[in-house]
N, CA, C and O atoms as CSV, one atom per row, in Angstrom:
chain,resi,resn,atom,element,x,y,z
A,1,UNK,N,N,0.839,-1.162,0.000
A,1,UNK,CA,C,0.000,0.000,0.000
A,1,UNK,C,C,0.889,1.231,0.000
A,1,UNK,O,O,2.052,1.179,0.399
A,2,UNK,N,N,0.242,2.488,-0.516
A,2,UNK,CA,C,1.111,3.718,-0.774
A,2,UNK,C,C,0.696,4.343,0.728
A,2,UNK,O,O,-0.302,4.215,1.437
A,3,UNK,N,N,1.885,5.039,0.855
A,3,UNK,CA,C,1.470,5.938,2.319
A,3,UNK,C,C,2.183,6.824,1.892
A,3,UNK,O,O,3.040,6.768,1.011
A,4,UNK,N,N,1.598,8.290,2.960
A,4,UNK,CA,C,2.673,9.539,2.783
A,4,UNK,C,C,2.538,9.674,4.303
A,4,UNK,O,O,2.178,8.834,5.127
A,5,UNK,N,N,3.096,11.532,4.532
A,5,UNK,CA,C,2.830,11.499,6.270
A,5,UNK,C,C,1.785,11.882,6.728
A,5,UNK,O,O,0.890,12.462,6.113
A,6,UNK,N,N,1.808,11.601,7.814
A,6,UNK,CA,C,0.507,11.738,8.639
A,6,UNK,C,C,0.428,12.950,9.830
A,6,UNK,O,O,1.095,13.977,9.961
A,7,UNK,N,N,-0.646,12.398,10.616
A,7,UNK,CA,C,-0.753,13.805,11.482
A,7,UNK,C,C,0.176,13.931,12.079
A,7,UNK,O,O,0.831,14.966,11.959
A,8,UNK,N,N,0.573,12.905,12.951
A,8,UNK,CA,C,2.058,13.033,13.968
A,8,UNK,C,C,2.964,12.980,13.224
A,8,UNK,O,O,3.675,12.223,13.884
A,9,UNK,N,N,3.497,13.177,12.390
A,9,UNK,CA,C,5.099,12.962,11.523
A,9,UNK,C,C,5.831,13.945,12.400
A,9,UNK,O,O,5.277,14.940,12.868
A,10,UNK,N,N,7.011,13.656,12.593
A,10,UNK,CA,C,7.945,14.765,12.991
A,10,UNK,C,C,9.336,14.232,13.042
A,10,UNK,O,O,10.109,14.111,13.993
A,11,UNK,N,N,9.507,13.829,11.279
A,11,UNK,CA,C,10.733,13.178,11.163
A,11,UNK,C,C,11.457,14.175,9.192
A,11,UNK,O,O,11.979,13.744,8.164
A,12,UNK,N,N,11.034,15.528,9.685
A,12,UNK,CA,C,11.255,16.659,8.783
A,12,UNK,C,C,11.351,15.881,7.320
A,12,UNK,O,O,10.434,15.169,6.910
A,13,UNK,N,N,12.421,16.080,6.681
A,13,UNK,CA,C,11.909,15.604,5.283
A,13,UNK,C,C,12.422,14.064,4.779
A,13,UNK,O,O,12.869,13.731,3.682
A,14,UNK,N,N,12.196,13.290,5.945
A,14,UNK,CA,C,12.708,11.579,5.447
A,14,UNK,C,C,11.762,11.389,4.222
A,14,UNK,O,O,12.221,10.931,3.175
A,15,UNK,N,N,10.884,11.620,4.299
A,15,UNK,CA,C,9.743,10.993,3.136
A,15,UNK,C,C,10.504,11.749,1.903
A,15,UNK,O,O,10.017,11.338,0.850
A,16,UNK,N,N,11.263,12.462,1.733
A,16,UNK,CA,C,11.768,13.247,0.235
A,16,UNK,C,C,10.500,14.250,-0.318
A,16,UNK,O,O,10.509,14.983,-1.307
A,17,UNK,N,N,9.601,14.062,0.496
A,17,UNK,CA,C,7.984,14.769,-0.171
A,17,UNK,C,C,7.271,13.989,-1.226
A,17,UNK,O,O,6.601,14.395,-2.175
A,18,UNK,N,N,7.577,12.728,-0.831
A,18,UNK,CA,C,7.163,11.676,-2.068
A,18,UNK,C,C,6.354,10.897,-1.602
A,18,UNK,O,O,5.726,11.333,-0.637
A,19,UNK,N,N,6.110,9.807,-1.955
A,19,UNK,CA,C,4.853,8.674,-1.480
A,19,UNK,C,C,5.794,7.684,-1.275
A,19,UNK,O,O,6.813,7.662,-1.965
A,20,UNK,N,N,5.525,6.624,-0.166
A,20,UNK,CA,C,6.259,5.917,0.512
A,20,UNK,C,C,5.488,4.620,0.314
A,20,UNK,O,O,4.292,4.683,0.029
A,21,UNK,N,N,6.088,3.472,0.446
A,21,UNK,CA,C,5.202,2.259,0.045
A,21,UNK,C,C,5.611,1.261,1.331
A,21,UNK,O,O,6.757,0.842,1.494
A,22,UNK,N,N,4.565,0.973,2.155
A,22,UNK,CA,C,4.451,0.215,3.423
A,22,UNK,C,C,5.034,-1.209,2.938
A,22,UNK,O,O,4.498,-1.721,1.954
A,23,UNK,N,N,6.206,-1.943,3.633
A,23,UNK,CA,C,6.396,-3.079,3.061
A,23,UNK,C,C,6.466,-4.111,4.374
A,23,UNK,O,O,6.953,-5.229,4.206
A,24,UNK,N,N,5.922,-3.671,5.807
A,24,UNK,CA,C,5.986,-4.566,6.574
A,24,UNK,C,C,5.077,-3.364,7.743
A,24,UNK,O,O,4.894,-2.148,7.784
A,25,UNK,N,N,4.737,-4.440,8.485
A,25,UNK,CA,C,3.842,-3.984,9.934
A,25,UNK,C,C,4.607,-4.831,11.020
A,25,UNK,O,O,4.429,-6.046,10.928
A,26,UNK,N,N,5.285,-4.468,11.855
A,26,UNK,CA,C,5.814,-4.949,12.900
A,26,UNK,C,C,5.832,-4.152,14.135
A,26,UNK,O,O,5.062,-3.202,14.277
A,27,UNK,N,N,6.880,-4.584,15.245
A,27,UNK,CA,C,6.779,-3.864,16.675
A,27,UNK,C,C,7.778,-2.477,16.185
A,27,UNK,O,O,8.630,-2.196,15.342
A,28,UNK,N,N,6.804,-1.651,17.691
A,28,UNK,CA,C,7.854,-0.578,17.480
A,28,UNK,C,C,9.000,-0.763,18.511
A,28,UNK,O,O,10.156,-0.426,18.253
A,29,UNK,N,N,8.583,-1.375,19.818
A,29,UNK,CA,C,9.310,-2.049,20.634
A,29,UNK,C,C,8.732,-3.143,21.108
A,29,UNK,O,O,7.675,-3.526,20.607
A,30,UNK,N,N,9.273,-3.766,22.059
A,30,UNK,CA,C,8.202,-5.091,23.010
A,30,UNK,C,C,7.276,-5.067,23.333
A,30,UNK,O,O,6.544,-6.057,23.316
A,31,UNK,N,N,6.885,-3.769,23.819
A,31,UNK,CA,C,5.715,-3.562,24.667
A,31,UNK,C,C,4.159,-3.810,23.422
A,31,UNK,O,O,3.113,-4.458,23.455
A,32,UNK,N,N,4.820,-2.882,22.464
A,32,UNK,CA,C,3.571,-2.864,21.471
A,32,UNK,C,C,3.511,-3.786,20.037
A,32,UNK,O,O,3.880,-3.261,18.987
A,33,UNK,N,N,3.155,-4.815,20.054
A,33,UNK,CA,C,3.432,-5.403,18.788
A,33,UNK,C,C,2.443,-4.152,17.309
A,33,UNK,O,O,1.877,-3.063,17.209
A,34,UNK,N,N,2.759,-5.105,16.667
A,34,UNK,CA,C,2.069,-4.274,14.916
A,34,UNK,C,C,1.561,-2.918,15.120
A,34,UNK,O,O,0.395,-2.530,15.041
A,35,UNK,N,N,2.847,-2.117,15.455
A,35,UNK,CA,C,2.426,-0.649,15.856
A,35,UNK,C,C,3.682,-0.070,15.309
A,35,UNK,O,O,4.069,0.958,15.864
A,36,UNK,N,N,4.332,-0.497,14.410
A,36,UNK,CA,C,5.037,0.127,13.406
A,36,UNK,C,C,5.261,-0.005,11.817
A,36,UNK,O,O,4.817,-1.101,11.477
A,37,UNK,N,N,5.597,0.450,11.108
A,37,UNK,CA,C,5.583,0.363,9.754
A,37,UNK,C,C,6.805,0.677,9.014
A,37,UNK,O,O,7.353,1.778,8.972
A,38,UNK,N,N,7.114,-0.222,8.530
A,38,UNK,CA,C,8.505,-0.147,7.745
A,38,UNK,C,C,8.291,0.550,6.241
A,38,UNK,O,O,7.724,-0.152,5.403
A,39,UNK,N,N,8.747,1.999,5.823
A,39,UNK,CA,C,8.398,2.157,4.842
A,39,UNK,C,C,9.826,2.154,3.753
A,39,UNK,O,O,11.002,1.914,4.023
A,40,UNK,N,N,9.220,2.498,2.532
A,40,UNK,CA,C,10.735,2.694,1.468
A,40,UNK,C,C,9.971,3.697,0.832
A,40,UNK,O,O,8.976,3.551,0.122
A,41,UNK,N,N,10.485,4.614,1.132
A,41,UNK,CA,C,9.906,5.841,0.578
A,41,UNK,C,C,10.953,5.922,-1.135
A,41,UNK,O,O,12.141,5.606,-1.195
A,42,UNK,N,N,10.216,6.355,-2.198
A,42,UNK,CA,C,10.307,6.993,-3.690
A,42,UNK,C,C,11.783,7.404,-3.661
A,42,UNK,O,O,12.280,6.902,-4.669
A,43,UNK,N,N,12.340,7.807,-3.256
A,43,UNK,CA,C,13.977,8.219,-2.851
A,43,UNK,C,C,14.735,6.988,-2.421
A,43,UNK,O,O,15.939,7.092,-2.186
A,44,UNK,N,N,14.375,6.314,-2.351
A,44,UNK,CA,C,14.885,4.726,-1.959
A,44,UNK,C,C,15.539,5.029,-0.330
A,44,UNK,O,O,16.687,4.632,-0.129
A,45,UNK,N,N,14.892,5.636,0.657
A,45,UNK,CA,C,15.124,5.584,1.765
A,45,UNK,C,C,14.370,4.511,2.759
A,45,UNK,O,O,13.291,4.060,2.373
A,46,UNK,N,N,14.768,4.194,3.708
A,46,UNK,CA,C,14.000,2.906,4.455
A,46,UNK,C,C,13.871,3.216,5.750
A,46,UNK,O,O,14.827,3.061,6.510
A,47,UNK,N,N,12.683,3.694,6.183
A,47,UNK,CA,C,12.699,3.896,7.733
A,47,UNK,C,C,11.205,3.051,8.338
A,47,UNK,O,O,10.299,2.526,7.691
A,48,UNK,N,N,11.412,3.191,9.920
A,48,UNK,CA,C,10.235,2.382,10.744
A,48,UNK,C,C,9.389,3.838,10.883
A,48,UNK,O,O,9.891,4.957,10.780
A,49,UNK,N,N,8.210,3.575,11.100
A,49,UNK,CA,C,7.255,4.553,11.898
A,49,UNK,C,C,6.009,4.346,12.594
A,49,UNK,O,O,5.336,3.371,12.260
A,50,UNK,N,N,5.555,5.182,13.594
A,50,UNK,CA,C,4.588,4.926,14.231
A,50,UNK,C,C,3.056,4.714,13.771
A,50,UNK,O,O,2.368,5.685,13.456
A,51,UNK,N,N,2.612,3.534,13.751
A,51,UNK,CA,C,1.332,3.169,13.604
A,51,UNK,C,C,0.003,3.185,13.917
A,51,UNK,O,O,-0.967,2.746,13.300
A,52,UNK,N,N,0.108,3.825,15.093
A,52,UNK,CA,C,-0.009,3.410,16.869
A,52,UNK,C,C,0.432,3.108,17.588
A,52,UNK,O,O,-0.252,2.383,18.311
A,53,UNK,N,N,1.845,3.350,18.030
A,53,UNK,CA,C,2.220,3.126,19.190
A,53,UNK,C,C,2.153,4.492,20.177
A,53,UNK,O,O,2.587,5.611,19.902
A,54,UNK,N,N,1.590,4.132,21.199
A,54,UNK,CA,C,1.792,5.821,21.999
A,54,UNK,C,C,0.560,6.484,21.343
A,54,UNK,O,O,0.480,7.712,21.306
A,55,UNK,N,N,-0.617,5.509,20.708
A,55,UNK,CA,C,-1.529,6.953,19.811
A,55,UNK,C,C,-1.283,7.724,19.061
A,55,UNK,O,O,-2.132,8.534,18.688
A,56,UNK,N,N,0.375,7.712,18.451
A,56,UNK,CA,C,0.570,8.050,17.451
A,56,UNK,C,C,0.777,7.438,16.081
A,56,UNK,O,O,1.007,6.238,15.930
A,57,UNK,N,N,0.680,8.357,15.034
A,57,UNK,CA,C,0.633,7.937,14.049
A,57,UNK,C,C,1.208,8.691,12.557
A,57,UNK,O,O,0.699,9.645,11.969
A,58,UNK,N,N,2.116,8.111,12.285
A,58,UNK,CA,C,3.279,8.956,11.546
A,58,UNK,C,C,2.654,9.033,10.327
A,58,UNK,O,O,2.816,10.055,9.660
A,59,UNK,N,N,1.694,7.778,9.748
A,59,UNK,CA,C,1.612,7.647,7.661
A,59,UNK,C,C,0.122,8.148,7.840
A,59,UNK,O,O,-0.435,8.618,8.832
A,60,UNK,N,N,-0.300,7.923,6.683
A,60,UNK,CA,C,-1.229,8.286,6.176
A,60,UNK,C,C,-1.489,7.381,4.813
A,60,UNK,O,O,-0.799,7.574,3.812
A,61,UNK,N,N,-2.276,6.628,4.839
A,61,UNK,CA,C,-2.936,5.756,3.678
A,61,UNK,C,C,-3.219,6.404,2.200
A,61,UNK,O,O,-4.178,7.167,2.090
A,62,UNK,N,N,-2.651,6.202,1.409
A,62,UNK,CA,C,-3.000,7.002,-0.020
A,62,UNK,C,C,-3.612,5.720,-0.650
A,62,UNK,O,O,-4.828,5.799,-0.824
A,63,UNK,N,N,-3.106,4.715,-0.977
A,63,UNK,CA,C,-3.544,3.305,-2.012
A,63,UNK,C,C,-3.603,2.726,-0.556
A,63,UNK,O,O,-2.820,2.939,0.370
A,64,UNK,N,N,-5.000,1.749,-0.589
A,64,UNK,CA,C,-4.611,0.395,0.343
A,64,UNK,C,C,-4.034,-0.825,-0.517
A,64,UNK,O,O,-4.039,-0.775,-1.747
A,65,UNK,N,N,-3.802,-1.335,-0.188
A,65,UNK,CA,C,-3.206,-2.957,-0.768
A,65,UNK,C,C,-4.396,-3.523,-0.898
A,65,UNK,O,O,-5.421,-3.536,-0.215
A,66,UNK,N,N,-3.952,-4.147,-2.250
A,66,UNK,CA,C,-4.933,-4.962,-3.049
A,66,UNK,C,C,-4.853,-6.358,-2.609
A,66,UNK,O,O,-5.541,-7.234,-3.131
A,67,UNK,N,N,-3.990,-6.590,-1.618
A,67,UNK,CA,C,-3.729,-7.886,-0.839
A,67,UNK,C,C,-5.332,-7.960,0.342
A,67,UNK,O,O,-6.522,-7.670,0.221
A,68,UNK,N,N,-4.234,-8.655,1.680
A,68,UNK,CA,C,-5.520,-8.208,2.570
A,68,UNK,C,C,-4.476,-6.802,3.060
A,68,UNK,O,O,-3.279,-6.644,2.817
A,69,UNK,N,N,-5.526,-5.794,3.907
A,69,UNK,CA,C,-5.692,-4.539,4.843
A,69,UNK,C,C,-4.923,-4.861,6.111
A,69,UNK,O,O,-5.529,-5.084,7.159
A,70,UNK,N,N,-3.505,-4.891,6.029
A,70,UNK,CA,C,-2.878,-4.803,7.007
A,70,UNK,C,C,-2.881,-3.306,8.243
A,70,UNK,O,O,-3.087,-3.014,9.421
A,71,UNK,N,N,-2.552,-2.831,7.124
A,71,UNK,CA,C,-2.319,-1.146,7.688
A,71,UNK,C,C,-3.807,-1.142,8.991
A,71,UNK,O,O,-3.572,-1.120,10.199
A,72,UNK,N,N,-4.902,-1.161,8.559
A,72,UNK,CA,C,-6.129,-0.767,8.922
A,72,UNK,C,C,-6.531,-1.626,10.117
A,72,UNK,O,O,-7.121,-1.222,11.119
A,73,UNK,N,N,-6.047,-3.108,9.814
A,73,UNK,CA,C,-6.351,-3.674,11.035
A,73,UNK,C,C,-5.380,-3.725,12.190
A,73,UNK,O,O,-5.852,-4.184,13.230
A,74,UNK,N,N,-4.537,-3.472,12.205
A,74,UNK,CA,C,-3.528,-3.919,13.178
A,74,UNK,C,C,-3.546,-2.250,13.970
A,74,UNK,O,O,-2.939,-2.200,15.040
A,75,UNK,N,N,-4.148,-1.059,13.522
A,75,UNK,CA,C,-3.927,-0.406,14.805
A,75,UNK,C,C,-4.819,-0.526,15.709
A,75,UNK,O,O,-5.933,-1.012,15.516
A,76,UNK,N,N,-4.482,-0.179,16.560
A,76,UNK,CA,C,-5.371,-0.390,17.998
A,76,UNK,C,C,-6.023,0.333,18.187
A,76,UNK,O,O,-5.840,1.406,17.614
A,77,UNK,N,N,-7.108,0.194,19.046
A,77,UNK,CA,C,-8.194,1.335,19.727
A,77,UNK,C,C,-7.112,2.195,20.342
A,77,UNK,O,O,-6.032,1.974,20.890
A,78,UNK,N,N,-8.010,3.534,19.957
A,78,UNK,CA,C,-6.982,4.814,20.662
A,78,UNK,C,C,-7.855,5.152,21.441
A,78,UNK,O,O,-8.903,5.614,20.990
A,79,UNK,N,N,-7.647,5.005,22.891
A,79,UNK,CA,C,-8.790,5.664,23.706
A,79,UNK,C,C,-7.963,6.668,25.081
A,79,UNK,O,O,-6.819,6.502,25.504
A,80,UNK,N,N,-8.872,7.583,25.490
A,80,UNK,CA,C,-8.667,8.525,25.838
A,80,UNK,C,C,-8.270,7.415,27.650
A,80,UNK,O,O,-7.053,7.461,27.828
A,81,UNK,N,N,-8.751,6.851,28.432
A,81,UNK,CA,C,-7.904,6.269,29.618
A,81,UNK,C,C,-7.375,4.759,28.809
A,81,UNK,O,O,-7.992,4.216,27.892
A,82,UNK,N,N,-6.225,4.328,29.353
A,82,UNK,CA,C,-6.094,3.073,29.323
A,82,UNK,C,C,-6.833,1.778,29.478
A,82,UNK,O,O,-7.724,2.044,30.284
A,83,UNK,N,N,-6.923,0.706,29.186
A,83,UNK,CA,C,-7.961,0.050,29.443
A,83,UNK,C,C,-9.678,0.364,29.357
A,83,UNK,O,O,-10.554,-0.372,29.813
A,84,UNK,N,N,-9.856,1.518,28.721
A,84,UNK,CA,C,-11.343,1.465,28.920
A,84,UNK,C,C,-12.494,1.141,28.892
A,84,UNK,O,O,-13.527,1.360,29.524
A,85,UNK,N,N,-11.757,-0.098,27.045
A,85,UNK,CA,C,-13.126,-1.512,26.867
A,85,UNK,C,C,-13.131,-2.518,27.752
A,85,UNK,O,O,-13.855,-3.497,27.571
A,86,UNK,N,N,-12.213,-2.388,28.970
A,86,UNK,CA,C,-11.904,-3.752,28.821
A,86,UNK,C,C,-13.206,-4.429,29.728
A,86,UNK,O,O,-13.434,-5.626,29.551
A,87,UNK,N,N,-14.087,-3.627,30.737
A,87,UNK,CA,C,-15.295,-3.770,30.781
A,87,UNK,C,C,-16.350,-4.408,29.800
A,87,UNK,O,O,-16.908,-5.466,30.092
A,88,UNK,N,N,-16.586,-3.782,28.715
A,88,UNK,CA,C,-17.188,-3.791,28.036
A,88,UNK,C,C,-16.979,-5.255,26.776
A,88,UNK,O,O,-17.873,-6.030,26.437
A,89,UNK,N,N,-16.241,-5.257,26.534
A,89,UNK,CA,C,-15.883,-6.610,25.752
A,89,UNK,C,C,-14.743,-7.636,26.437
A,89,UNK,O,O,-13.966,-7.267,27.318
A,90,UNK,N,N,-14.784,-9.002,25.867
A,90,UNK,CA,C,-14.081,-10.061,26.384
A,90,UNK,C,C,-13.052,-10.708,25.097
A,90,UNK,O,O,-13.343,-10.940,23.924
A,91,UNK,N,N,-12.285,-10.815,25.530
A,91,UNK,CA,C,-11.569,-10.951,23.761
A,91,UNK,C,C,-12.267,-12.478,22.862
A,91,UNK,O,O,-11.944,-13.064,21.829
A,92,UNK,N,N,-13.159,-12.640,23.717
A,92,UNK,CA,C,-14.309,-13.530,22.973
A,92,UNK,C,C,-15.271,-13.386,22.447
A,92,UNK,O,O,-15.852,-14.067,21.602
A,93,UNK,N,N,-15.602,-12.071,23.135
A,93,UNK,CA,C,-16.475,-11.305,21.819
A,93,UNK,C,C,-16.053,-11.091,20.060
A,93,UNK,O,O,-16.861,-10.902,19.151
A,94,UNK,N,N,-14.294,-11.205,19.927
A,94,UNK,CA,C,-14.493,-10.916,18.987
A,94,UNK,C,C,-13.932,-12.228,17.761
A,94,UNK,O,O,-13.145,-12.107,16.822
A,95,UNK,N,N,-14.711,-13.464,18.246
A,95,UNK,CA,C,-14.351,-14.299,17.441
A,95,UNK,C,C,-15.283,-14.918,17.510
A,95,UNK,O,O,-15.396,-15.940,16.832
């Protein structure tokens, strides 16, 4: 899928001002799995960025992948306290 930057970017001009093409979803550290994104941006540069980790979020979706929707599923609920579904659903609700 094509990505450019997003709301949180604050990595000045790595992207070259070009469109960047997502080629993996992985951790940004331990704590958070599939909350980063490996891009290769048009300039043939290669960096990680935030997906959601921390509620942030570095890309921005231009093309989704004609594969399956990685990008879309793997971020997480962003909610304003920690834990706040966890009332509300059972991770058996969602299977």
């Amino acid at each position: 899928m094509n990505s450019t930057v997003g709301i949180d970017w604050t990595w000045e001009n790595q992207d070259g001002g070009k469109k960047g093409r997502v080629e993996q979803i992985q951790e940004w550290n331990e704590q958070t799995g599939n909350s980063a994104a490996l891009v290769i941006w048009s300039t043939g540069q290669t960096d990680l960025y935030r997906v959601g980790h921390r509620g942030m979020v570095d890309l921005k979706v231009v093309t989704v992948a004609k594969s399956h929707s990685v990008y879309r599923d793997h971020l997480p609920l962003l909610t304003e306290y920690e834990n706040a579904y966890e009332d509300l659903y059972s991770i058996n609700d969602w299977y």
